[in-house]
N, CA, C, O and CB atoms as a CASP TS submission, in Angstrom:
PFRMAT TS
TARGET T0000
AUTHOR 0000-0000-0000
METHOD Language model
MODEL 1
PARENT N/A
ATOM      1  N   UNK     1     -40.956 -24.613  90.996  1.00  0.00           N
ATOM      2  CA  UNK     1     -42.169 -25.267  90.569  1.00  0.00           C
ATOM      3  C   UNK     1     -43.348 -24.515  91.173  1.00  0.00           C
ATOM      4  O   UNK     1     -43.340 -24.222  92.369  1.00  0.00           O
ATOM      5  CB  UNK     1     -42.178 -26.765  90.981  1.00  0.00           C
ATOM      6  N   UNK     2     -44.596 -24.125  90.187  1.00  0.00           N
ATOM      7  CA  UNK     2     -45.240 -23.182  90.889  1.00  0.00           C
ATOM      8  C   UNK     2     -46.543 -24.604  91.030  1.00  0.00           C
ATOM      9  O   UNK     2     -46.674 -25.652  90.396  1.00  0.00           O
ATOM     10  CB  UNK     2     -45.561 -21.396  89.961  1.00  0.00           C
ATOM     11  N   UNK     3     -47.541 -23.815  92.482  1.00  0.00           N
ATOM     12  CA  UNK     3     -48.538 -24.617  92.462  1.00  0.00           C
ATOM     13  C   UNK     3     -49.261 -24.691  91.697  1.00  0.00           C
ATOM     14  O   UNK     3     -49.486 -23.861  90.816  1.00  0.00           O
ATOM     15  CB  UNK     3     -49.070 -24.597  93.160  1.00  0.00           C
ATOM     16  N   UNK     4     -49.960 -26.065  91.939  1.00  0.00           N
ATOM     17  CA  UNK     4     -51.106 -26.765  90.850  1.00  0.00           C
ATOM     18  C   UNK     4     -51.873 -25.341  90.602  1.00  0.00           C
ATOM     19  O   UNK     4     -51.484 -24.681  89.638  1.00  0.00           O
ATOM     20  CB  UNK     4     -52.346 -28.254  91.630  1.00  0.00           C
ATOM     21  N   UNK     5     -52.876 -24.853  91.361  1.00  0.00           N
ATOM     22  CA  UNK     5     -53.501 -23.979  91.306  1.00  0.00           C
ATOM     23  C   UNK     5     -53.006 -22.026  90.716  1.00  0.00           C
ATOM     24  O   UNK     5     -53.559 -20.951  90.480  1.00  0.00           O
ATOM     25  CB  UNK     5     -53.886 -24.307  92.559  1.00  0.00           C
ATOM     26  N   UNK     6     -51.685 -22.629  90.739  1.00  0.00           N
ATOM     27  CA  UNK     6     -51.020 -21.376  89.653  1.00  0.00           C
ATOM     28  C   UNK     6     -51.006 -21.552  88.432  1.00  0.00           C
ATOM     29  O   UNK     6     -50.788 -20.489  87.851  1.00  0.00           O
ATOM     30  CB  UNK     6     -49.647 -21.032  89.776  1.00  0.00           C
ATOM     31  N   UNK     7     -51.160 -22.557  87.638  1.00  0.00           N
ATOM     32  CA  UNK     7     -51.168 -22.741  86.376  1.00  0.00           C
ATOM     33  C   UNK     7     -52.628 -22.985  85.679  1.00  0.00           C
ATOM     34  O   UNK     7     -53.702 -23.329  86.171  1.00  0.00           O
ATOM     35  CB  UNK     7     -50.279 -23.785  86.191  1.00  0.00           C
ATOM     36  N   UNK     8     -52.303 -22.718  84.546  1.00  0.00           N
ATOM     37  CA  UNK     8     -53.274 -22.613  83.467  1.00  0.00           C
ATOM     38  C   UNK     8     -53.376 -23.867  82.465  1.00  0.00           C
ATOM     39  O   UNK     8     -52.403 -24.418  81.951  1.00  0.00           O
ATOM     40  CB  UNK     8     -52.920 -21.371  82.681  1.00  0.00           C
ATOM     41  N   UNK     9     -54.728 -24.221  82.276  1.00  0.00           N
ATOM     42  CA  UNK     9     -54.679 -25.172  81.142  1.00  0.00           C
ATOM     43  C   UNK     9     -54.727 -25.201  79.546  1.00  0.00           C
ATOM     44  O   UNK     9     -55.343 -24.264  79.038  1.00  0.00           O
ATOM     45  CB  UNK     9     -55.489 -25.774  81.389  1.00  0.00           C
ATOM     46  N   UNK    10     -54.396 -25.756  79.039  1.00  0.00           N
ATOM     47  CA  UNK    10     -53.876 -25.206  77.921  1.00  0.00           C
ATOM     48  C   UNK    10     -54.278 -26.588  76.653  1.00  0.00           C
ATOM     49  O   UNK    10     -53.645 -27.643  76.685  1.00  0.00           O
ATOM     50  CB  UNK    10     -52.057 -24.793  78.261  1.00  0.00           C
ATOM     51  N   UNK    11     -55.317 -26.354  75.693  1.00  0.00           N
ATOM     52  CA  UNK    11     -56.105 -26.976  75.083  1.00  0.00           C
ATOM     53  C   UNK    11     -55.074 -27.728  73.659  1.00  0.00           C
ATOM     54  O   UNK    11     -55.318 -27.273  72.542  1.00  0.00           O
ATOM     55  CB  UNK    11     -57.358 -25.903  74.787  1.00  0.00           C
ATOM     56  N   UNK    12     -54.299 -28.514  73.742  1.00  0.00           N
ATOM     57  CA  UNK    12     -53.581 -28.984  72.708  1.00  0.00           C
ATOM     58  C   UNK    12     -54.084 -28.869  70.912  1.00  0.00           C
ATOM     59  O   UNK    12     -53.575 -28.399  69.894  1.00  0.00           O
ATOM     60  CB  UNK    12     -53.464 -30.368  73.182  1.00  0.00           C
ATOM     61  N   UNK    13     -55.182 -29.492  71.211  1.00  0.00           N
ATOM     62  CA  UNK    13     -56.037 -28.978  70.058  1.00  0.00           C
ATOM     63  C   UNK    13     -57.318 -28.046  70.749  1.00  0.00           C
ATOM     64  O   UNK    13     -58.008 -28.491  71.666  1.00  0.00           O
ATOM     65  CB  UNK    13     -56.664 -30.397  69.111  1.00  0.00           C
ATOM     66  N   UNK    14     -57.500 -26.783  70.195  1.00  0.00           N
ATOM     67  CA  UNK    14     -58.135 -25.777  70.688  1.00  0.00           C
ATOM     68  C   UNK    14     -59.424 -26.304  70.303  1.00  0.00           C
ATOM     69  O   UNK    14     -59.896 -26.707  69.239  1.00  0.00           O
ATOM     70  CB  UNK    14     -57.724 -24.408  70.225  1.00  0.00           C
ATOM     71  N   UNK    15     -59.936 -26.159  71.713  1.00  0.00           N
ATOM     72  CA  UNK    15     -61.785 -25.977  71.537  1.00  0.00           C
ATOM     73  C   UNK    15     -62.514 -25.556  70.499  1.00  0.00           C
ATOM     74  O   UNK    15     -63.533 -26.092  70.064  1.00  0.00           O
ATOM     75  CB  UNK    15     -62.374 -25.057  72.376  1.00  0.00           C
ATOM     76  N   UNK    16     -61.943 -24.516  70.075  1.00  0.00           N
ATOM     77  CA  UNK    16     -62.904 -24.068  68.534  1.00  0.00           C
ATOM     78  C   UNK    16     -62.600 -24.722  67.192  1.00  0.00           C
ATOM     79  O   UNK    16     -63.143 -24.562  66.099  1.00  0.00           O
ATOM     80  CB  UNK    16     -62.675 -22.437  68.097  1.00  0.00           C
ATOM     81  N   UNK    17     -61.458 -25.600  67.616  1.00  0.00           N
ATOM     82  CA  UNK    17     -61.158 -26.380  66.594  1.00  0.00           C
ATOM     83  C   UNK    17     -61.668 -27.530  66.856  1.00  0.00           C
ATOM     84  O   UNK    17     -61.257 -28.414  66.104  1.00  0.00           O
ATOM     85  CB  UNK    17     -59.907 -26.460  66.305  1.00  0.00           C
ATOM     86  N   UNK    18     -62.533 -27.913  67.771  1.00  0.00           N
ATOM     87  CA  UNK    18     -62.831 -29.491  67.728  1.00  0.00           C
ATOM     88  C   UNK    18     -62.241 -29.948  68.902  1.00  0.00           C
ATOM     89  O   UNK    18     -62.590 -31.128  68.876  1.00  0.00           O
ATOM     90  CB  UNK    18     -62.228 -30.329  66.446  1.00  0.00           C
ATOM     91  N   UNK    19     -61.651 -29.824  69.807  1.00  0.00           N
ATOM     92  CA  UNK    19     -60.577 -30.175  70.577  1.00  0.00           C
ATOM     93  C   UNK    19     -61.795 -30.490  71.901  1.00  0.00           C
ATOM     94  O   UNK    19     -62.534 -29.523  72.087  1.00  0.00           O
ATOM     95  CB  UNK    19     -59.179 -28.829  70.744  1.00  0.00           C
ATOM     96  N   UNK    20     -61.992 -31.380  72.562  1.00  0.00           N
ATOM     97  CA  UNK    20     -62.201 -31.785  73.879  1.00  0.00           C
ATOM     98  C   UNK    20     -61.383 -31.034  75.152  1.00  0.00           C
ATOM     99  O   UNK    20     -60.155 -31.017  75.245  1.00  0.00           O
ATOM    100  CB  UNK    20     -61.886 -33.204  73.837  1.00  0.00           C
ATOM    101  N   UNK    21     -62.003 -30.625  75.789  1.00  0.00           N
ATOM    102  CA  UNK    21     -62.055 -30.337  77.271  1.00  0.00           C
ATOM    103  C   UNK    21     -61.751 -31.247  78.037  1.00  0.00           C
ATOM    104  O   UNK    21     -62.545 -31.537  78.932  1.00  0.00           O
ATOM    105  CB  UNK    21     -63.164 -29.968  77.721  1.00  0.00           C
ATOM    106  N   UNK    22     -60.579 -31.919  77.913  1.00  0.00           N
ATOM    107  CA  UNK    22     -60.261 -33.147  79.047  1.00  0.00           C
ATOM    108  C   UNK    22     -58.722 -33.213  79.108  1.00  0.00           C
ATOM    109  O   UNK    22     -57.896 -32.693  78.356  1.00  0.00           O
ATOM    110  CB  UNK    22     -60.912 -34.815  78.570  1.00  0.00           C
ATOM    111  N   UNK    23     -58.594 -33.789  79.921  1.00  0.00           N
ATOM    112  CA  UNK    23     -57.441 -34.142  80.328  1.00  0.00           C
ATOM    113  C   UNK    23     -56.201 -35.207  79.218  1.00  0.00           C
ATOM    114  O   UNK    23     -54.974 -35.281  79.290  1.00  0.00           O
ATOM    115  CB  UNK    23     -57.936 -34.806  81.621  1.00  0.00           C
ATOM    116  N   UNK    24     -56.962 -35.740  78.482  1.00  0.00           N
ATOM    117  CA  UNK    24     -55.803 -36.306  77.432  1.00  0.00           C
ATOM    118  C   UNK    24     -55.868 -35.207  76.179  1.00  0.00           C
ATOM    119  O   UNK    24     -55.499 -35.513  75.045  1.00  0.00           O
ATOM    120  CB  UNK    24     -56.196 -38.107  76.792  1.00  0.00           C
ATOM    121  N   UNK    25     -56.384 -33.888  76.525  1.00  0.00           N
ATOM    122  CA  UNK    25     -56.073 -32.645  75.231  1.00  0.00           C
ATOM    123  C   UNK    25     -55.267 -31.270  75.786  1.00  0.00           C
ATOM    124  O   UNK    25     -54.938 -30.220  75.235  1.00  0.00           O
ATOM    125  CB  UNK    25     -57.771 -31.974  74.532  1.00  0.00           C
ATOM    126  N   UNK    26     -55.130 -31.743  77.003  1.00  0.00           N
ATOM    127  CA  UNK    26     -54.614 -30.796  77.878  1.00  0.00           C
ATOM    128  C   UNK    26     -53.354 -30.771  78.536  1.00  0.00           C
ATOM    129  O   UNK    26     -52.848 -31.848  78.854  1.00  0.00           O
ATOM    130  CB  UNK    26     -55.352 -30.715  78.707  1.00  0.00           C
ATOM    131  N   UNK    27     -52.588 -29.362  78.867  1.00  0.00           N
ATOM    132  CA  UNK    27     -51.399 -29.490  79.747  1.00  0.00           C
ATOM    133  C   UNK    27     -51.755 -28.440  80.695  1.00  0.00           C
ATOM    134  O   UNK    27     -52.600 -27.610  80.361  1.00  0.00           O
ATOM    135  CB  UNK    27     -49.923 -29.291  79.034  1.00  0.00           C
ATOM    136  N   UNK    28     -51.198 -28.388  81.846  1.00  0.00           N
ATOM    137  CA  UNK    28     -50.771 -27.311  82.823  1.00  0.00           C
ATOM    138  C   UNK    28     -49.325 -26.430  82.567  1.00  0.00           C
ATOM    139  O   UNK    28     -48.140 -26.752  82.472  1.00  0.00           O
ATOM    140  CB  UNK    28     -50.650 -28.062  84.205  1.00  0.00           C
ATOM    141  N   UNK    29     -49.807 -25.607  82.529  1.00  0.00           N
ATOM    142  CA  UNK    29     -48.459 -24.784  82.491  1.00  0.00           C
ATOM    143  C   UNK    29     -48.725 -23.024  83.069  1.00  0.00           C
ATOM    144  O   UNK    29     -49.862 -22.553  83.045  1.00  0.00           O
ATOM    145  CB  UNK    29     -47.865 -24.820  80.647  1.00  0.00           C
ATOM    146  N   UNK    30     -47.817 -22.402  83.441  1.00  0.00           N
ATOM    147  CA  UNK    30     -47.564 -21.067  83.740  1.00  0.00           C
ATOM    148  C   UNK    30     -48.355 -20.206  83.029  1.00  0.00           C
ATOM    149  O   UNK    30     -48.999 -20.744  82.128  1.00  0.00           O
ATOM    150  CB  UNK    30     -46.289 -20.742  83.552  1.00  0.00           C
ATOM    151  N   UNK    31     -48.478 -19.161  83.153  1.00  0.00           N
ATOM    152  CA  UNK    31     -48.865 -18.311  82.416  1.00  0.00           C
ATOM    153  C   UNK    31     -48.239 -17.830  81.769  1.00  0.00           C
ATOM    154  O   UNK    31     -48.761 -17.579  80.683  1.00  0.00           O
ATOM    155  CB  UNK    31     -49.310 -17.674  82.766  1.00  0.00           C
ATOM    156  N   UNK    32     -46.856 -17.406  81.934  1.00  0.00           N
ATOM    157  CA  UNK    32     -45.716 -17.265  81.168  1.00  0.00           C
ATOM    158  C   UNK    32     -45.862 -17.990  79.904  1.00  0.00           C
ATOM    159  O   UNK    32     -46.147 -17.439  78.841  1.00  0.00           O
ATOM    160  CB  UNK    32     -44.561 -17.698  81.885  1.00  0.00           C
ATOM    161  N   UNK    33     -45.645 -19.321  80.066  1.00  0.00           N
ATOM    162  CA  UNK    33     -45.816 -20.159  79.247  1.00  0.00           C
ATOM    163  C   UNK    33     -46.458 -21.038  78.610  1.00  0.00           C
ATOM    164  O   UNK    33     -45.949 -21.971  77.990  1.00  0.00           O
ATOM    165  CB  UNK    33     -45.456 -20.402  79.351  1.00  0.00           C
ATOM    166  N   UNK    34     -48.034 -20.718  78.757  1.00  0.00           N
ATOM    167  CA  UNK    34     -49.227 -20.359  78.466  1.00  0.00           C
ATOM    168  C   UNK    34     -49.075 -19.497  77.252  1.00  0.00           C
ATOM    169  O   UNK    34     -49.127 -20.051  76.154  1.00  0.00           O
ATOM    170  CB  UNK    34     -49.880 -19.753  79.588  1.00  0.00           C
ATOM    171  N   UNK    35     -48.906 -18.301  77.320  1.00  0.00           N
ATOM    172  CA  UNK    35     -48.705 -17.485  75.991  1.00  0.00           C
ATOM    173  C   UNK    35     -47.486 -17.236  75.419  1.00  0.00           C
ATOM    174  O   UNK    35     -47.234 -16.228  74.758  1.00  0.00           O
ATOM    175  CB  UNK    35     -49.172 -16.280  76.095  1.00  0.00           C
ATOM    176  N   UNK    36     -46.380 -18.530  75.762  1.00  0.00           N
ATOM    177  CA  UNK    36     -45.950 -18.456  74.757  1.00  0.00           C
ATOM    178  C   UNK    36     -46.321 -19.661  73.609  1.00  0.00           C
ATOM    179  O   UNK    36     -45.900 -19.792  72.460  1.00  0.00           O
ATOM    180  CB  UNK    36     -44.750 -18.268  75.093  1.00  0.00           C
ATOM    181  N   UNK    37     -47.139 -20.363  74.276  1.00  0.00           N
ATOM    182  CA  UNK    37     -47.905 -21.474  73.254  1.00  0.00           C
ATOM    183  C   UNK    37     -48.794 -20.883  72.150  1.00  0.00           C
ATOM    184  O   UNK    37     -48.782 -21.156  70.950  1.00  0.00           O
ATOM    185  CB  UNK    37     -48.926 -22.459  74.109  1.00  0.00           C
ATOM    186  N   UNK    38     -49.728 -19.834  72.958  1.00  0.00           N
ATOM    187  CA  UNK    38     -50.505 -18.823  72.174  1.00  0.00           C
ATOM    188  C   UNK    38     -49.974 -17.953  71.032  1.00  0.00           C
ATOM    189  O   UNK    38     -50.138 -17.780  69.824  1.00  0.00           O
ATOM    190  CB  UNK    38     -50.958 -17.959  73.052  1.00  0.00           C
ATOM    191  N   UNK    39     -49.334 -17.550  71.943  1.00  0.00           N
ATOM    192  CA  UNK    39     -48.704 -15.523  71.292  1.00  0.00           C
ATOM    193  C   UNK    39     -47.159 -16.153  70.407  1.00  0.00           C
ATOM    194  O   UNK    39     -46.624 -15.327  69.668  1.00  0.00           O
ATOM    195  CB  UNK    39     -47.898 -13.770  73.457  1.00  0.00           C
ATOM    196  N   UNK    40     -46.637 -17.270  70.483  1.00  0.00           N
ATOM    197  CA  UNK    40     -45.695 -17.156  69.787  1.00  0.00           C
ATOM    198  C   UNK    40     -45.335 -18.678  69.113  1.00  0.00           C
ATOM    199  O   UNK    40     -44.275 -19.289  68.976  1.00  0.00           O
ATOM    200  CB  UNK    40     -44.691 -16.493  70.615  1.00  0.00           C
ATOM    201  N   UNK    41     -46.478 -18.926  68.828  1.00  0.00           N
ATOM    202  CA  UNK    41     -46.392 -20.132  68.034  1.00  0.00           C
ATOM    203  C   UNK    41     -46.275 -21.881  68.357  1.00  0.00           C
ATOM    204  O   UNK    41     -46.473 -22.804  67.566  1.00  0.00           O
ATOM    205  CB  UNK    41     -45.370 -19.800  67.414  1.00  0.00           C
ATOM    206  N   UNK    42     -45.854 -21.942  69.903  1.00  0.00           N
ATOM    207  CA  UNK    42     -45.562 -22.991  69.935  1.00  0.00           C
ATOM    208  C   UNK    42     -46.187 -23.720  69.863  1.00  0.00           C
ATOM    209  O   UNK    42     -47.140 -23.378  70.563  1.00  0.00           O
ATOM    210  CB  UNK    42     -45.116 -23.194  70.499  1.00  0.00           C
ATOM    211  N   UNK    43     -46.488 -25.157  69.225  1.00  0.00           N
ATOM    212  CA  UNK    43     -47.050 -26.653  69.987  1.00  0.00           C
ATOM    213  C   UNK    43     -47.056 -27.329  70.750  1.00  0.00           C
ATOM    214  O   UNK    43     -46.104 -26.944  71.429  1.00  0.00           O
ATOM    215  CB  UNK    43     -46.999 -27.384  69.791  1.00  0.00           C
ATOM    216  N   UNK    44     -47.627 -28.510  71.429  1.00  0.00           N
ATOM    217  CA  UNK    44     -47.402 -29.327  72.153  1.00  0.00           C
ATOM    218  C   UNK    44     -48.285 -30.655  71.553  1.00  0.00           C
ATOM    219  O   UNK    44     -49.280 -30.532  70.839  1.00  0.00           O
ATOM    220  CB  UNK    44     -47.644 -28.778  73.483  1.00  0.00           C
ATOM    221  N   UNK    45     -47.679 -32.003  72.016  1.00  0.00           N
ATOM    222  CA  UNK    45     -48.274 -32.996  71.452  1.00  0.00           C
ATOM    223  C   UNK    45     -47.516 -34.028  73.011  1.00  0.00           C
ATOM    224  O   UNK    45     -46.568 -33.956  73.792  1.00  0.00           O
ATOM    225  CB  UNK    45     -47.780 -33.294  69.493  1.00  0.00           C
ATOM    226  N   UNK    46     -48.843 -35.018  72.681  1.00  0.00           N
ATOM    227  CA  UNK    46     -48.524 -35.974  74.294  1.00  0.00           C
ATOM    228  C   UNK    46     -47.928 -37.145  73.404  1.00  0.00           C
ATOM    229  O   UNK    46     -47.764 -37.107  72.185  1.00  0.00           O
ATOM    230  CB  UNK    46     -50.261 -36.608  75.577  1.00  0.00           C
ATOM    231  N   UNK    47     -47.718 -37.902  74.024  1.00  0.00           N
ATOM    232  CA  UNK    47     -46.695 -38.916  73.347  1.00  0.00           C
ATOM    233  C   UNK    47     -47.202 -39.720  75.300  1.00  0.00           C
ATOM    234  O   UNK    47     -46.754 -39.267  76.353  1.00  0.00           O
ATOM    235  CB  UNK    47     -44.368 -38.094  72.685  1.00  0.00           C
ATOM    236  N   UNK    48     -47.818 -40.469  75.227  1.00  0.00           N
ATOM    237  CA  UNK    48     -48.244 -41.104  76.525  1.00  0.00           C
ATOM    238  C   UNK    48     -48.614 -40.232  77.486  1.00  0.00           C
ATOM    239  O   UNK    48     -49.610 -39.533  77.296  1.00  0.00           O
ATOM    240  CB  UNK    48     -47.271 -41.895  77.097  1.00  0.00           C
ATOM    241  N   UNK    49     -47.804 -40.121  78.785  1.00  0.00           N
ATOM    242  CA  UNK    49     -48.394 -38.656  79.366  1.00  0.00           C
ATOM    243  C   UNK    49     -47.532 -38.102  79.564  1.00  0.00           C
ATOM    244  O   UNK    49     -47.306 -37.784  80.731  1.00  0.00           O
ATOM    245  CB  UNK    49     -49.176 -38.483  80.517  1.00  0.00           C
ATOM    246  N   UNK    50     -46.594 -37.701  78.474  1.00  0.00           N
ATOM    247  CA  UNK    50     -45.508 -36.724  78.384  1.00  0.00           C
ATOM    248  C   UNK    50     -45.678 -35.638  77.777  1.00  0.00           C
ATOM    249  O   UNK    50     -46.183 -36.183  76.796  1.00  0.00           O
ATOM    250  CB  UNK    50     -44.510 -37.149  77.877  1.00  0.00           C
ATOM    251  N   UNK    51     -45.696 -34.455  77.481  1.00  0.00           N
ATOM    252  CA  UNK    51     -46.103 -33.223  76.918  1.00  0.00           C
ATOM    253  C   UNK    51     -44.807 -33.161  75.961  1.00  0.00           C
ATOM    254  O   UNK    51     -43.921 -32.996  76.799  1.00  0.00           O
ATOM    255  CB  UNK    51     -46.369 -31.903  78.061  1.00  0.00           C
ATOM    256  N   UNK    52     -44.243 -33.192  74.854  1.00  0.00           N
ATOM    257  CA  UNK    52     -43.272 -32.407  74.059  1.00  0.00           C
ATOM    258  C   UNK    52     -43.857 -30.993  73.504  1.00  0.00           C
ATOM    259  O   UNK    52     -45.046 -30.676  73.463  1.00  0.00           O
ATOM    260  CB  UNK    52     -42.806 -33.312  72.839  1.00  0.00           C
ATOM    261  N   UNK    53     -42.570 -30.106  73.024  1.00  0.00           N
ATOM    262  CA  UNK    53     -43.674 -28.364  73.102  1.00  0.00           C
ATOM    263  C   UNK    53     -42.465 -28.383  71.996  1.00  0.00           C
ATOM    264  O   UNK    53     -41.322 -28.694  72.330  1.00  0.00           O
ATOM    265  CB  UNK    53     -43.832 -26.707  74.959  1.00  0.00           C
ATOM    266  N   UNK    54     -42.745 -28.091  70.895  1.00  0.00           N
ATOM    267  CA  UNK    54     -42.040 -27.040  69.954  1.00  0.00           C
ATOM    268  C   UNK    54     -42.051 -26.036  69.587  1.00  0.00           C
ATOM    269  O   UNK    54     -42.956 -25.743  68.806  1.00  0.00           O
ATOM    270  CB  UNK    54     -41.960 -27.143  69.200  1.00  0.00           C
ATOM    271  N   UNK    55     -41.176 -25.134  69.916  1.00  0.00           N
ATOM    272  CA  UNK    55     -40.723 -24.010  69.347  1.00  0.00           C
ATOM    273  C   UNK    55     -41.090 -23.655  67.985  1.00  0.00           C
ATOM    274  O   UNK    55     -40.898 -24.670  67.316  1.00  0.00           O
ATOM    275  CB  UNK    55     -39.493 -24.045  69.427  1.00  0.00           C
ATOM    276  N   UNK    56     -41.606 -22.536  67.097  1.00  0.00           N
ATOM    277  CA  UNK    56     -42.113 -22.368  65.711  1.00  0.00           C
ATOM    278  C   UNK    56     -40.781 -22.163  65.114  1.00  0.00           C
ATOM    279  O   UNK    56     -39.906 -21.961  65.955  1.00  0.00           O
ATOM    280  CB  UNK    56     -43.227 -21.131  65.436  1.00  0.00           C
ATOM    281  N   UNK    57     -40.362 -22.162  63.776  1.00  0.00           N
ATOM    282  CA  UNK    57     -39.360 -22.172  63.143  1.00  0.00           C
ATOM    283  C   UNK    57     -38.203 -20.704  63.582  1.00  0.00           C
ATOM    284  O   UNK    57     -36.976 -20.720  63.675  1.00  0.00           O
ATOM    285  CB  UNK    57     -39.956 -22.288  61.682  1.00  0.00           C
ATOM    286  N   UNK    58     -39.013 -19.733  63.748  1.00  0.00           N
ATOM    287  CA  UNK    58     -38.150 -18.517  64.009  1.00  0.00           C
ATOM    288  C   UNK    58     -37.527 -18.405  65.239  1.00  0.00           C
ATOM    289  O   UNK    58     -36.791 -17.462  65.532  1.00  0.00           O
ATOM    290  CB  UNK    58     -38.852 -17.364  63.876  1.00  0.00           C
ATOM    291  N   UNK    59     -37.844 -19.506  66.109  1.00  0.00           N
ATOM    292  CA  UNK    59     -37.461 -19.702  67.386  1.00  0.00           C
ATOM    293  C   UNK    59     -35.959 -20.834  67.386  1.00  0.00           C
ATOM    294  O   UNK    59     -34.859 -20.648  67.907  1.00  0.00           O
ATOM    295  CB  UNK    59     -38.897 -20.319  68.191  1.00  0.00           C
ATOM    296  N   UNK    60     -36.350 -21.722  66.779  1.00  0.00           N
ATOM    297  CA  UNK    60     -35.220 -22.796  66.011  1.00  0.00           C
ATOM    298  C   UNK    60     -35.752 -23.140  65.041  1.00  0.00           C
ATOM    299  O   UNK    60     -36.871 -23.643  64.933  1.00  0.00           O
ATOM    300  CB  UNK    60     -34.743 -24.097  66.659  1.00  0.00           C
ATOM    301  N   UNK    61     -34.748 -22.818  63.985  1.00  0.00           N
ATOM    302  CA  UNK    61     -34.816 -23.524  62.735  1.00  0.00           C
ATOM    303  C   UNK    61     -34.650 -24.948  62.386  1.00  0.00           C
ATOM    304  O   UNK    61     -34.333 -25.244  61.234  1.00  0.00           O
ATOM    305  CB  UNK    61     -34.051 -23.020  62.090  1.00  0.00           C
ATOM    306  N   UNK    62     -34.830 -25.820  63.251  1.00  0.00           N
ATOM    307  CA  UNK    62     -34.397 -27.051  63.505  1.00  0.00           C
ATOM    308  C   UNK    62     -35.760 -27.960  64.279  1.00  0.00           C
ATOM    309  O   UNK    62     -36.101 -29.128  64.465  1.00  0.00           O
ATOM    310  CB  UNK    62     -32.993 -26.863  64.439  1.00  0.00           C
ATOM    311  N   UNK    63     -36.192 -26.704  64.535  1.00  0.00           N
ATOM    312  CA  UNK    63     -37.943 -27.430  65.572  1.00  0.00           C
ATOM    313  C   UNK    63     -37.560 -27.974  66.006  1.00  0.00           C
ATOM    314  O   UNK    63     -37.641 -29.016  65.355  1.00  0.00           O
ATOM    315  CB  UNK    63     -39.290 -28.222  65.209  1.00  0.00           C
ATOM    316  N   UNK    64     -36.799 -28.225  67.265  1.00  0.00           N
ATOM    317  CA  UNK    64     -36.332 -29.555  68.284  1.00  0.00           C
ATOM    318  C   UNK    64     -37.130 -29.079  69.234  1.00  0.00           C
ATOM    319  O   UNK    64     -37.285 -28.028  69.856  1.00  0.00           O
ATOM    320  CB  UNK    64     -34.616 -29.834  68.838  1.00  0.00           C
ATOM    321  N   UNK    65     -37.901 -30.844  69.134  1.00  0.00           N
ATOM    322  CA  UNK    65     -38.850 -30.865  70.487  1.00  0.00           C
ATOM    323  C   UNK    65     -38.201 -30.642  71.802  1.00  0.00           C
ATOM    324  O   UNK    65     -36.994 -30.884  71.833  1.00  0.00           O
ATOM    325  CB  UNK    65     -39.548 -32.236  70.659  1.00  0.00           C
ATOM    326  N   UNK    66     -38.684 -30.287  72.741  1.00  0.00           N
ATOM    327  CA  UNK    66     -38.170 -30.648  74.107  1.00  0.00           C
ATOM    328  C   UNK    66     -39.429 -30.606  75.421  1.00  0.00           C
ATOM    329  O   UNK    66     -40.499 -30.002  75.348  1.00  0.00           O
ATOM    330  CB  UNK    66     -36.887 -29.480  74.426  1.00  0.00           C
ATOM    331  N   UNK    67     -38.990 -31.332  76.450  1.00  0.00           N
ATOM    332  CA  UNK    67     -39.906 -31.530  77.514  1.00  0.00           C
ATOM    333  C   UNK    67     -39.361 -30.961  78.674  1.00  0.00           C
ATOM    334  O   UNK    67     -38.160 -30.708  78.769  1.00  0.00           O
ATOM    335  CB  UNK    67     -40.233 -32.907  77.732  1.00  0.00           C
ATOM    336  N   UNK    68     -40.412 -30.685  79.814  1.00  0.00           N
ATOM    337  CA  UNK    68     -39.746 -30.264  80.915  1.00  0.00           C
ATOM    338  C   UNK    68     -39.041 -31.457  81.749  1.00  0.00           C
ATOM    339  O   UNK    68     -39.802 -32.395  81.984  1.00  0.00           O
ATOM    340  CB  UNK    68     -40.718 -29.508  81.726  1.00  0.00           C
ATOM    341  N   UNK    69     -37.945 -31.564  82.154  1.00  0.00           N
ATOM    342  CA  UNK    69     -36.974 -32.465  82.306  1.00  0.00           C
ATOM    343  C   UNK    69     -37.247 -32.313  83.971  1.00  0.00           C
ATOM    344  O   UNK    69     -36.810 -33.270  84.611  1.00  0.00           O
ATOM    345  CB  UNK    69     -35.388 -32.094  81.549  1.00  0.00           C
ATOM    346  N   UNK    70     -37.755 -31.492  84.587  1.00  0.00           N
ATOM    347  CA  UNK    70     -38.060 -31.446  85.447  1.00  0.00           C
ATOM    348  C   UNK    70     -38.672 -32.310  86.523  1.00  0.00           C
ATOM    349  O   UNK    70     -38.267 -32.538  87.664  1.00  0.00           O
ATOM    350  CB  UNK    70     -38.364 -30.837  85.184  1.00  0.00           C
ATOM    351  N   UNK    71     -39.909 -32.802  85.788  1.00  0.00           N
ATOM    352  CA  UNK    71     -40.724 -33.851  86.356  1.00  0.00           C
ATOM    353  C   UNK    71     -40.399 -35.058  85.307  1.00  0.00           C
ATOM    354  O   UNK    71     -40.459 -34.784  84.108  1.00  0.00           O
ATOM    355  CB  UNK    71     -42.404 -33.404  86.474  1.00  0.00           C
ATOM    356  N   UNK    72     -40.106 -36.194  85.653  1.00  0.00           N
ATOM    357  CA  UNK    72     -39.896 -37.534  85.350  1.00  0.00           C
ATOM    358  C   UNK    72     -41.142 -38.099  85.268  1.00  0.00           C
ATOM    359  O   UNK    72     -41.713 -38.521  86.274  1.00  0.00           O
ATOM    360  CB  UNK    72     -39.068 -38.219  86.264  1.00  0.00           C
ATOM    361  N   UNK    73     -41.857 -38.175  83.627  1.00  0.00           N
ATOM    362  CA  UNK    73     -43.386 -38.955  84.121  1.00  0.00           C
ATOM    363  C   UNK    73     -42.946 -40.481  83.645  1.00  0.00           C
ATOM    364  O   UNK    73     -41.821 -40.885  83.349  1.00  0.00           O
ATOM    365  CB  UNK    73     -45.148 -38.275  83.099  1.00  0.00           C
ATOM    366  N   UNK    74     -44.295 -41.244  83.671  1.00  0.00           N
ATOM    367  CA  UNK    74     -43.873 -42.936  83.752  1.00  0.00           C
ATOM    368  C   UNK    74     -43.784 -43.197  82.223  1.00  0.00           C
ATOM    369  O   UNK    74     -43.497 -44.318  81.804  1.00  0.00           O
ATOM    370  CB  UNK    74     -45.200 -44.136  84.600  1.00  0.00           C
TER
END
């Protein structure tokens, strides 16, 4: 788990699209994985304050959401 201050925020709906600068449009994540949201298609959508991230079709043809299982949110 890298620190708070190692990660990047990451605009669910992008700023130039309309998207708010706050915390219910936003996730933390790596930089790694940061661009792979960017550079390779993925999504993310909150569902309370859970982040799900999908993969674009060429990644799975099946788009199965998944979350980091890592942290247990409420």
């Amino acid at each position: 788990m890298a620190p708070a201050q190692w990660t990047e925020a990451h605009h669910i709906i992008p700023w130039q699209d309309g998207g708010d600068t706050s915390v219910d449009n936003g996730v933390l994540c790596c930089s790694r994985h940061h661009h792979y949201l960017h550079d390779r298609g993925w999504t993310v959508r909150l569902v309370g304050n859970i982040a799900w991230f999908t993969p674009p079709y060429n990644e799975d043809i099946n788009r199965r959401e998944r979350r980091n299982t890592y942290h247990r949110g409420s």
